[in-house]
N, C-alpha and C positions, 0 to 999 in steps of 0.2 A: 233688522229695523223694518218696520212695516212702512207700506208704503202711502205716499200721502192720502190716497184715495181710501185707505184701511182708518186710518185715526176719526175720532169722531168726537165734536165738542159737548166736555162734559161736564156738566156743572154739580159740584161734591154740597150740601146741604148738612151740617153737622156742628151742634152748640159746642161740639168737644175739639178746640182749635187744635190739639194734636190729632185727631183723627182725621179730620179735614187735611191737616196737613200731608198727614200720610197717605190717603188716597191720593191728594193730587200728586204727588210725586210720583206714585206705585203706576197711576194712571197713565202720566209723563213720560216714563219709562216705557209705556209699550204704546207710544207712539200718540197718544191722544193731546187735546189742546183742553186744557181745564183752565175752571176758574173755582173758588170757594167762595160759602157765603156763611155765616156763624147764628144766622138770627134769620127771622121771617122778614123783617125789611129785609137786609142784605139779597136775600135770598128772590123774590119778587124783583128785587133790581135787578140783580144780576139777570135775572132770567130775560129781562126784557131789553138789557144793553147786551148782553155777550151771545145771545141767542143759540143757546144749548141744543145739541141734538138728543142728549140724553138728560136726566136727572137724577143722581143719587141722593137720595130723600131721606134723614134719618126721623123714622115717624115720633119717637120721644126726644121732645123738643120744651122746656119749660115755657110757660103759658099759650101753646099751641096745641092745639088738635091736627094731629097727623092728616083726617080726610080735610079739614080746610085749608091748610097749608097747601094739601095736593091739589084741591081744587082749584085755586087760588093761582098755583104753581102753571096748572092748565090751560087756566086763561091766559096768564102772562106770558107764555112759550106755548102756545096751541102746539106747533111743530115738535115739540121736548117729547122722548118717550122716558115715563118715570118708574124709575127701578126704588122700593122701600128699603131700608135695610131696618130689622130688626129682631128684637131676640125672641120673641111671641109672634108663630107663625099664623093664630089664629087671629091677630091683630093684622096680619099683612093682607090677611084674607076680604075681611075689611074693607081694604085700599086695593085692594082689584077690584070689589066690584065698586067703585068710585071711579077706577080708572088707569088706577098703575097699571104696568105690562108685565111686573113679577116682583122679583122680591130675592134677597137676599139675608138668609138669617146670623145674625152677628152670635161669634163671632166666625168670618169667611176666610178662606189664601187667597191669594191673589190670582192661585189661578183660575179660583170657583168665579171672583169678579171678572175677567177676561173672558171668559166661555160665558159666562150671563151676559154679556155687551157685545158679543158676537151675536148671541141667540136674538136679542133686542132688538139691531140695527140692521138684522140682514131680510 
């Protein structure tokens, strides 16, 4: 079990309520504090009530733009470092240079996301 000082508050961003749900658990699991958000509001709130150290961002999101949403994401959690997940890497590309810190291309294992949230946060 990692220790408190290891976990980091993560905030899952995903219109696909099984996959949200799945991270957050996966995430729970090794030690981390999560919350989800299914939508662009949900997701702006959350950022600014739960105060996430990280953001798993799913940049296709119906009637959102993945760079506004990140930006958007930005503002509301300056302190958030935001990870994309996606199946077009050249779409992730994108969203670095906007701001993400990397990117994750779907579909990932769990332990490609642990070693990407280590690389993130350290």
């Amino acid at each position: 079990m990692p220790s408190q000082n290891d976990g980091r508050r993560v905030l899952v961003v995903d219109d696909d309520a099984r996959i949200t749900e799945l991270l957050v658990t996966m995430l729970q699991a090794l030690g981390h504090t999560t919350a989800g958000a299914l939508s662009r509001d949900e997701a702006l709130q959350s950022a600014r009530g739960f105060r996430p150290d990280v953001v798993l961002l799913d940049v296709t999101m119906p009637g959102v733009a993945g760079a506004d949403l990140l930006l958007a994401l930005m503002q509301a959690a300056p302190q958030a470092r935001v990870l994309v997940m996606t199946g077009d890497p050249a779409r992730a590309a994108v969203l670095l240079e906007h701001g993400a810190v990397g990117y994750l291309t779907k579909p990932f294992r769990i332990e490609t996301l642990a070693e990407t949230l280590k690389k993130v946060v350290a």
